[in-house]
N, C-alpha and C positions, 0 to 999 in steps of 0.2 A: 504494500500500500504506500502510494508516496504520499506525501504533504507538501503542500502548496500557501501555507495561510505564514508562514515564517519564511524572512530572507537569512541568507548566511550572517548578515549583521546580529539579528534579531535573534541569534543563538548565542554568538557570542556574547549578548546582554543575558540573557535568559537562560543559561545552562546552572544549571547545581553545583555539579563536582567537579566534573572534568571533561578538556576540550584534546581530545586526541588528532594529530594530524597524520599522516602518512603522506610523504613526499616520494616520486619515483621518476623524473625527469630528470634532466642533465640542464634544457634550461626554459625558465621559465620569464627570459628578457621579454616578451612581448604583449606581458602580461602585468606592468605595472612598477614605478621605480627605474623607468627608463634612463632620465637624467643621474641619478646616481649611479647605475651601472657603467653610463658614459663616464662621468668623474673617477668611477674607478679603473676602467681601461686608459685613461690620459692620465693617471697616477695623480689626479687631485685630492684634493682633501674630502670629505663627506662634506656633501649639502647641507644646511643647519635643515631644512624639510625634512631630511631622512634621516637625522639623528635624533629629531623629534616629532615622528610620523605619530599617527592615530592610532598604530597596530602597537605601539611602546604604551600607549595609555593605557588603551584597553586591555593588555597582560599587564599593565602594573596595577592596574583596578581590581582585573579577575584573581589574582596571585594574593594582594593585599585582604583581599576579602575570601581567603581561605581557599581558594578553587585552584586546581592543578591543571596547566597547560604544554602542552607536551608533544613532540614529534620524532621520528625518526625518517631520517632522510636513509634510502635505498640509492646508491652510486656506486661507480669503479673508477680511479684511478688509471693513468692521469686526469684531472679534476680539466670540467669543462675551461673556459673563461669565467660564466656565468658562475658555475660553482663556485670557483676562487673566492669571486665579488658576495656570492651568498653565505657562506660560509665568513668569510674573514671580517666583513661586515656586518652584515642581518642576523647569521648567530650571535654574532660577539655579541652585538649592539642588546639584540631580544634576552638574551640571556641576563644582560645588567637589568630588566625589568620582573627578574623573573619566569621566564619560558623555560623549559627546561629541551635537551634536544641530544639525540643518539643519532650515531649514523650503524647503518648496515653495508659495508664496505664487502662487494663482490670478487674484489680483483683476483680475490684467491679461492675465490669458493662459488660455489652453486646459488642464486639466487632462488632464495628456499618461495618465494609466493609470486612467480615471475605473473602472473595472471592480474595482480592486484593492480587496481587504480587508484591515483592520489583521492581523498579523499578526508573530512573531519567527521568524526565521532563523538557525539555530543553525550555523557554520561550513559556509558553503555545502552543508549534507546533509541537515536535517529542518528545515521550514516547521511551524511552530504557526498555525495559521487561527482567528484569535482572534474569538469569535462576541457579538456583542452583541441585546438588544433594541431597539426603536425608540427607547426613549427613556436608550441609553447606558448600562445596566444589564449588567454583564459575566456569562455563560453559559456559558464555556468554551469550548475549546479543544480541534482538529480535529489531530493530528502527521498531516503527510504525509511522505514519503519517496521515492527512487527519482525515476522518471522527471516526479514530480511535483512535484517542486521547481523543476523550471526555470523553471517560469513568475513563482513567488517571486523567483528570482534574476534575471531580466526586468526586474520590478517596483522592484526592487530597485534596479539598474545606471540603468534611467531615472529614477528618484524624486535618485538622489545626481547624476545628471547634470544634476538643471534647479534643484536645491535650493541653497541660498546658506546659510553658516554661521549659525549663529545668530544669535551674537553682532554680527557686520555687520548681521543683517535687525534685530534688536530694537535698536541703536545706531537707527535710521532709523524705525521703525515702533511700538517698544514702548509700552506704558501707561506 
């Protein structure tokens, strides 16, 4: 059954406990944060926009008020461009707010859920099936519910069981 009456904002106000994400692109430039991908490819400094985006408010709000936000990004080495700039920036930066964030690094192994789609997980009860173009351009977003989430929550429970904190993987691997 999907749901149609909430946007993806309107969860991120509205969630209980926890905002789970599942990342599985290499890049996601064409999908928002363009000028600071720019400043990060000409080796500029961060935009003051992006180092005090909307998305830092609202995990310092949801974190502040008890609620866990969280993701694990799925990639292989060598790290795109877009990677580099996501990781060395947008993790750093979201992690000072409180997000918390694993990667599941392929380069050496089997990608255990190659099936799964990016998507958020709103307190184990409705899955957003986040839809892209070929070339990482964001489309929107599918809410599922009910009996259809289990498979989100699958994805989920294997993606945090092979995935390694961040901040250990990028100590060892980062740009």
């Amino acid at each position: 059954m999907a749901t149609s009456t909430k946007t993806l904002g309107d969860w991120f106000k509205d969630f209980d406990r926890e905002a789970f994400r599942l990342e599985t692109l290499d890049d996601y430039s064409k999908s928002g944060g363009v000028a600071a991908y720019q400043a990060f490819l000409a080796g500029e400094p961060q935009p003051e926009e992006y180092r005090t985006a909307g998305w830092v408010t609202t995990v310092g709000n949801a974190v502040a008020s008890g609620k866990r936000v969280y993701r694990v990004h799925i990639l292989a080495r060598p790290l795109t461009d877009y990677l580099r700039f996501e990781l060395s920036w947008g993790y750093r930066r979201n992690q000072q707010a409180g997000e918390e964030f694993f990667i599941l690094d392929t380069t050496d192994q089997e990608n255990p859920i190659p099936d799964a789609p990016d998507f958020w997980l709103f307190d184990e009860r409705v899955a957003g099936a986040m839809n892209y173009d070929a070339e990482g351009a964001y489309l929107g977003v599918d809410f599922l519910e009910g009996d259809q989430v289990s498979r989100f929550l699958a994805y989920r429970d294997t993606a945090m069981a092979r995935a390694v904190p961040f901040s250990a993987w990028w100590a060892e691997h980062g740009a």
